[in-house]
C-alpha positions as CSV (number, residue, x, y, z in Angstrom):
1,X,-7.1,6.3,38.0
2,X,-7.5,2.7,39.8
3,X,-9.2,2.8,42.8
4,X,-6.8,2.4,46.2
5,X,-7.1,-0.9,48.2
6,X,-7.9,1.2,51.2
7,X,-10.7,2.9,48.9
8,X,-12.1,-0.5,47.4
9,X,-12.4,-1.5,51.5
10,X,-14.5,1.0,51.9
11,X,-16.9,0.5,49.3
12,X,-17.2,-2.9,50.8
13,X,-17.7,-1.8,54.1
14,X,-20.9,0.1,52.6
15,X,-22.1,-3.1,50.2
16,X,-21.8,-5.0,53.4
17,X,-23.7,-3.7,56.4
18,X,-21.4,-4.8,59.3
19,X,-18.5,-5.8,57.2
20,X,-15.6,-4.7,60.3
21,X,-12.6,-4.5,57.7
22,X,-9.3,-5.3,59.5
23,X,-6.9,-5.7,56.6
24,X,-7.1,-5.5,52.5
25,X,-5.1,-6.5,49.9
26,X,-4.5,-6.6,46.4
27,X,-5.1,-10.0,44.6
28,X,-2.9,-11.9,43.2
29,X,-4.2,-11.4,39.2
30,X,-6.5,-8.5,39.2
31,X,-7.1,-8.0,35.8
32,X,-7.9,-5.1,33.7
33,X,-11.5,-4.5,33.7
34,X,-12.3,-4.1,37.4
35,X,-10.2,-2.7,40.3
36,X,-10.2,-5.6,43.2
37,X,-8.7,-5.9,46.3
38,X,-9.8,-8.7,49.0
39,X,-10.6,-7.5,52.5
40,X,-10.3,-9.3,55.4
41,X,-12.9,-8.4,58.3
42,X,-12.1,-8.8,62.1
43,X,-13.1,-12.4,62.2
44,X,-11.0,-13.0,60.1
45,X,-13.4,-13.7,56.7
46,X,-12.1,-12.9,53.0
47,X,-14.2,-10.7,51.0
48,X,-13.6,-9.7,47.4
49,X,-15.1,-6.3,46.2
50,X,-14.8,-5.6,42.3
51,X,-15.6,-2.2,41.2
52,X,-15.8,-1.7,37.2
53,X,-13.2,0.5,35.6
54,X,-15.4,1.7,32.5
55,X,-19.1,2.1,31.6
56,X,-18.4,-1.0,29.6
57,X,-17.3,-3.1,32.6
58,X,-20.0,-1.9,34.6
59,X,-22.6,-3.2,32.1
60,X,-21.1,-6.8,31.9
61,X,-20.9,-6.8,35.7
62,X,-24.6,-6.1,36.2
63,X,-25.5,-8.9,33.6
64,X,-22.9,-10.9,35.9
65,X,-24.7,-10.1,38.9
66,X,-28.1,-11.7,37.1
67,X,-26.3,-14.6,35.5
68,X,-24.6,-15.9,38.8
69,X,-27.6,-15.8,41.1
70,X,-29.2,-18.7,38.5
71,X,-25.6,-20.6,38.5
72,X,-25.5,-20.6,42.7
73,X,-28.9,-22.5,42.8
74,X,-27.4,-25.0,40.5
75,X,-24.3,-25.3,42.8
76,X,-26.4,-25.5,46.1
77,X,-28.2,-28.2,44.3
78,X,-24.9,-30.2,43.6
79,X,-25.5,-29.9,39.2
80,X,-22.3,-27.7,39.4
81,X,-19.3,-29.5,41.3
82,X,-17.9,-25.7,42.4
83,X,-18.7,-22.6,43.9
84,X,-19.4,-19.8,42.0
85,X,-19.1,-15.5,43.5
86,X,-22.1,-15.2,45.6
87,X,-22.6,-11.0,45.9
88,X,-24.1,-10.1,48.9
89,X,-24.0,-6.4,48.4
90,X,-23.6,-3.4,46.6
91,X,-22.4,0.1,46.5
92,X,-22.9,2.3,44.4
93,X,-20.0,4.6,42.6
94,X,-20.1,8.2,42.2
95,X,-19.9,7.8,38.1
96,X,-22.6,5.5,38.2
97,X,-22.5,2.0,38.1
98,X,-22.5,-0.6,41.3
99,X,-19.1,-2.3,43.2
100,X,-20.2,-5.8,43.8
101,X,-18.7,-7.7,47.1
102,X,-18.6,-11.9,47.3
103,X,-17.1,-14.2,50.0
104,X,-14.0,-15.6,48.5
105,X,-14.2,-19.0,47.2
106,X,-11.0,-20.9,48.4
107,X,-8.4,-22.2,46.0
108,X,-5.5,-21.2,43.8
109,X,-5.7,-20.3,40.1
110,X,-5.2,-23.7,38.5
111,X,-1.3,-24.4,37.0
112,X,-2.0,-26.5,34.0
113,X,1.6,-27.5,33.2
114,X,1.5,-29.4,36.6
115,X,-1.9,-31.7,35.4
116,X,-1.0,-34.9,35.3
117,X,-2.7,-38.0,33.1
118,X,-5.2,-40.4,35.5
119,X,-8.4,-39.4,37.8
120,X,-6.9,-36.5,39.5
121,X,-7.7,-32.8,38.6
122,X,-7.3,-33.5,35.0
123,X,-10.6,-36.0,34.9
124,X,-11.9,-33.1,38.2
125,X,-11.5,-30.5,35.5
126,X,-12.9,-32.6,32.7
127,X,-16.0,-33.3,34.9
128,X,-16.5,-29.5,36.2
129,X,-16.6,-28.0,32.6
130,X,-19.1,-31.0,31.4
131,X,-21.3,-30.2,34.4
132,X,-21.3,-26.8,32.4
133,X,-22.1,-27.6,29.8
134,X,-25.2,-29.9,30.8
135,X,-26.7,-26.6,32.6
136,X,-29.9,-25.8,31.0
137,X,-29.7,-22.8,28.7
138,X,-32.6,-21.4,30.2
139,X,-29.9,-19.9,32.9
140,X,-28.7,-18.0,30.2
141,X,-31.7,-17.4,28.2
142,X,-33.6,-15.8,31.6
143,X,-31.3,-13.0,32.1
144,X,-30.9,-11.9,28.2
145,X,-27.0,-13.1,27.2
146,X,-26.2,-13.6,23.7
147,X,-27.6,-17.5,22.5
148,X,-26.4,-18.7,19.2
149,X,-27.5,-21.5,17.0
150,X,-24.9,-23.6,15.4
151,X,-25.2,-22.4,11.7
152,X,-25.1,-18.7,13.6
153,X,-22.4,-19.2,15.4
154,X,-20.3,-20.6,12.2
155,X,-21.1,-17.3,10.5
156,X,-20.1,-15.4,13.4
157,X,-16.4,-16.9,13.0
158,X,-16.3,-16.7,9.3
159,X,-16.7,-12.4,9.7
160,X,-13.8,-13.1,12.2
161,X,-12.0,-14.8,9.7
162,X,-12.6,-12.2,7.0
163,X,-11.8,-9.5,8.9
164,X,-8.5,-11.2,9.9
165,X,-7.9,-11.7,6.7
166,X,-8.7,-8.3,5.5
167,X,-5.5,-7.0,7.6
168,X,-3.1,-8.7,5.6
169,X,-1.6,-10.2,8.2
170,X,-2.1,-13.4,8.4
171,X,-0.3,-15.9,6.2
172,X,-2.0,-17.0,3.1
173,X,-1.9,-21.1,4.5
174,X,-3.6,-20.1,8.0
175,X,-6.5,-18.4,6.0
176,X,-7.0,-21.6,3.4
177,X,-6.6,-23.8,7.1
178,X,-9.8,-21.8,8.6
179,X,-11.6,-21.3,5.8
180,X,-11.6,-24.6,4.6
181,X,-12.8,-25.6,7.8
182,X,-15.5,-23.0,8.7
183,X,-16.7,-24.5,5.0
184,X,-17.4,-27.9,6.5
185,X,-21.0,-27.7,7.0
186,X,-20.6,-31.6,8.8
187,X,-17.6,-30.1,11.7
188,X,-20.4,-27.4,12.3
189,X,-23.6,-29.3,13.8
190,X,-23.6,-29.4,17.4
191,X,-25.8,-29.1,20.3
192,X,-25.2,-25.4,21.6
193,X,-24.7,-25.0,25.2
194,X,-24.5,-22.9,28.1
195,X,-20.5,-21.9,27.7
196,X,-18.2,-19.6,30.1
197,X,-16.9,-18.2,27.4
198,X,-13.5,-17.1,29.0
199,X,-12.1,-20.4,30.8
200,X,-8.5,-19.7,31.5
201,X,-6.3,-20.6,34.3
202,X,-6.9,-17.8,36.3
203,X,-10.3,-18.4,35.9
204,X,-10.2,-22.0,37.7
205,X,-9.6,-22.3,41.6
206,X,-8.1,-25.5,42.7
207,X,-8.5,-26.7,46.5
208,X,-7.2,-29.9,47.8
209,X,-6.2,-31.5,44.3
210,X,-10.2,-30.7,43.1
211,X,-11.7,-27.6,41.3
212,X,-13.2,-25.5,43.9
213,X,-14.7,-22.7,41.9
214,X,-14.8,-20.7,38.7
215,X,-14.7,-16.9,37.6
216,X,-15.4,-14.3,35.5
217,X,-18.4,-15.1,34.1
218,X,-19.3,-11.8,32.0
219,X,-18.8,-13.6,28.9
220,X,-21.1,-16.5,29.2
221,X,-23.0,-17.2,26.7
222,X,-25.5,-20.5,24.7
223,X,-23.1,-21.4,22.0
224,X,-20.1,-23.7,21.3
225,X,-18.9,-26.0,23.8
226,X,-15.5,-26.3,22.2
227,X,-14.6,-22.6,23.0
228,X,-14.7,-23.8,26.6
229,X,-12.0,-26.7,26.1
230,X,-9.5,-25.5,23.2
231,X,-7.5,-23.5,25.7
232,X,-6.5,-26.9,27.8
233,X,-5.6,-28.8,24.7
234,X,-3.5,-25.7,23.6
235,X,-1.8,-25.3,26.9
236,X,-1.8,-29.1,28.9
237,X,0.5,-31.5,28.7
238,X,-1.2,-33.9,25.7
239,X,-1.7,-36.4,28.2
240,X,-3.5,-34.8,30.8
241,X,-5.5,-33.3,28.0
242,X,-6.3,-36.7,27.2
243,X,-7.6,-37.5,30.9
244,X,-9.2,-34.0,30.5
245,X,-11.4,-35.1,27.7
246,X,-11.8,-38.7,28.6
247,X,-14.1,-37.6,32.1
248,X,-15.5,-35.0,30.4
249,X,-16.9,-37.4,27.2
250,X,-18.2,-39.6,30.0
251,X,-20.2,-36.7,32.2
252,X,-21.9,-35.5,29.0
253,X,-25.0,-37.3,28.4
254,X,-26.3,-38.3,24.9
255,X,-22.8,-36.0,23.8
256,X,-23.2,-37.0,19.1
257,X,-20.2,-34.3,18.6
258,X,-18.0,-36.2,16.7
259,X,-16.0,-32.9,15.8
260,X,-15.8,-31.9,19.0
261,X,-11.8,-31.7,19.4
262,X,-11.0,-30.0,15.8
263,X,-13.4,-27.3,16.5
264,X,-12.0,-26.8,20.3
265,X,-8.1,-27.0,18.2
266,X,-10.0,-23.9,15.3
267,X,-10.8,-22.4,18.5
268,X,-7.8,-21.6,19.9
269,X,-6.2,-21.2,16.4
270,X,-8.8,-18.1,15.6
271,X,-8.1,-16.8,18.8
272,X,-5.2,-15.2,17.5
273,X,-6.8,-14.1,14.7
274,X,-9.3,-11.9,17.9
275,X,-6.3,-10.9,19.6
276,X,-5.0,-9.3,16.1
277,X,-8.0,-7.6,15.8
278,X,-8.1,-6.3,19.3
279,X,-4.8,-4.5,18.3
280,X,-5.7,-3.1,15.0
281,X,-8.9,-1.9,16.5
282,X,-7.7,-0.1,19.1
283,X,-4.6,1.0,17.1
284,X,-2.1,-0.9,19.7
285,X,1.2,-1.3,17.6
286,X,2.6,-4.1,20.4
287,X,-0.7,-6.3,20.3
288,X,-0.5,-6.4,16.9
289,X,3.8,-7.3,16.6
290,X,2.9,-9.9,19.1
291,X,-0.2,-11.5,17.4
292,X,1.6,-11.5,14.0
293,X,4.4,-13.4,15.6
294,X,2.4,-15.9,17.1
295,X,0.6,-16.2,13.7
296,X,3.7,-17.1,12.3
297,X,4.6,-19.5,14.6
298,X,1.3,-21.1,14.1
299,X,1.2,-21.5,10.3
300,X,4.9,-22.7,10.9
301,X,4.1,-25.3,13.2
302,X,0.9,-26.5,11.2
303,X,3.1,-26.4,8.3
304,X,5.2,-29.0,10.0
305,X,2.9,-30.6,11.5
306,X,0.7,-31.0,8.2
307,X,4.5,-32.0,6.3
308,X,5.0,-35.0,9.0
309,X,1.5,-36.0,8.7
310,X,2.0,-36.4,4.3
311,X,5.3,-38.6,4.9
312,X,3.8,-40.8,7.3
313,X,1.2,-42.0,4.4
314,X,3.6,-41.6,2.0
């Protein structure tokens, strides 16, 4: 059963010697691996407390835990552009495991239908995720998350791919699409990098028309720095995507990646083909309608799209 807000408050009043909580409530997106509420001491400070809702959670959040105190040095020092969760205590759960309590960093999720083109957030955002991306991978390296080379990191999408495909549901067309691209050796040599690894919009905090501060970082990992971008190009308006890119391009230094966009556009393409698999593995009859109908969509659309492209050289 989820923990209560009133229950999550007191696990923070234990992880924080002191904490004097006044009021708690329930975030806005709480998500599905953690139980959080935010609680709000008598002087009036916001606190989140996250306690894991499975062993599984629990594991990511203690690799969490190591990964962050690296990326807070780099924000103090001014490399990274936002705050990331600072825990400054712990409490430990009667099923094992540790509830983990931060100050909360201001801002709102980001909207990205509301990015607009020019050097407002869209160029912020472009700049934040290059700032990333330029972190040593040593920060990831240190506290024993997954680090991929390039050729690796292909492979690990081809098994992706293949096991998609061994579903039979996905259309013939998308499958020649991937594969043909997972096959160009060239679109597949790039500099790996330190990567989130689930950027999203309720991932992003905005304050003040700038990004304040990024979460959820128990998927980071070294590997590729499209995975980072493909879910803006997917989902903002093309021209903000463009002033997106454009910052970012200029905060990398000595960025060769001329493939950068068509593996950030496979990206989000193949994430499909995981959400499919997430259903079949865990036998989830509406994840798998769902990601079959957005398969369709897809292999429509790129059908179209591929249709236009032929007539325009025609």
């Amino acid at each position: 059963m989820p923990r209560s807000p009133l229950a999550l408050a007191a696990l923070a009043t234990v992880a924080v010697p002191g904490l004097d909580a006044y009021d708690v409530r329930r975030p806005a997106q709480p998500g599905t691996d953690y139980d959080v509420a935010v609680v709000i001491d008598a002087q009036r400070r916001r606190w989140v407390v996250r306690a894991p809702s499975s062993a599984a959670a629990g594991a990511a959040l203690e690799a969490e835990v190591d990964l962050l105190e690296g990326l807070a040095e780099h924000a103090t020092s001014g490399a990274l552009p936002f705050a990331v969760p600072r825990p400054v205590g712990f409490a430990h759960l009667p099923e094992g495991g540790r509830a983990a309590v931060h100050a909360e960093i201001p801002g709102a999720p980001l909207r990205v239908d509301t990015l607009r083109p020019g050097p407002g957030l869209a160029a912020d955002l472009g700049r934040a995720i290059a700032a990333l991306h330029e972190l040593p991978t040593s920060v990831v390296e240190s506290v024993g998350l997954p680090v991929y080379e390039a050729t690796e990191y292909r492979q690990r999408r081809q098994a992706e791919v293949d096991e998609a495909a061994r579903t039979g549901k996905v259309p013939p067309a998308l499958l020649r699409r991937w594969e043909e691209q997972l096959e160009d050796v060239a679109m597949w040599r790039f500099r790996p990098t330190v990567v989130h690894g689930d950027l999203s919009a309720d991932r992003v905090l905005v304050h003040d028309g700038k990004v304040s501060g990024v979460l959820g970082w128990g998927d980071a990992v070294v590997a590729d720095p499209a995975d980072d971008l493909s879910w803006l190009l997917v989902a903002a308006p093309p021209d903000a995507a463009d002033s997106v890119m454009e910052a970012y391009q200029l905060r990398r230094t000595e960025l060769t990646d001329p493939h950068l966009l068509r593996r950030a556009f496979l990206a989000g393409e193949l994430a499909l083909a995981r959400w499919l698999l997430f259903g079949v593995r865990t036998g989830d009859d509406e994840v798998v309608a769902d990601a079959v109908a957005m398969l369709q969509d897809l292999d429509e659309h790129t059908r179209l799209a591929e249709a236009e492209s032929s007539a325009s050289y025609a």
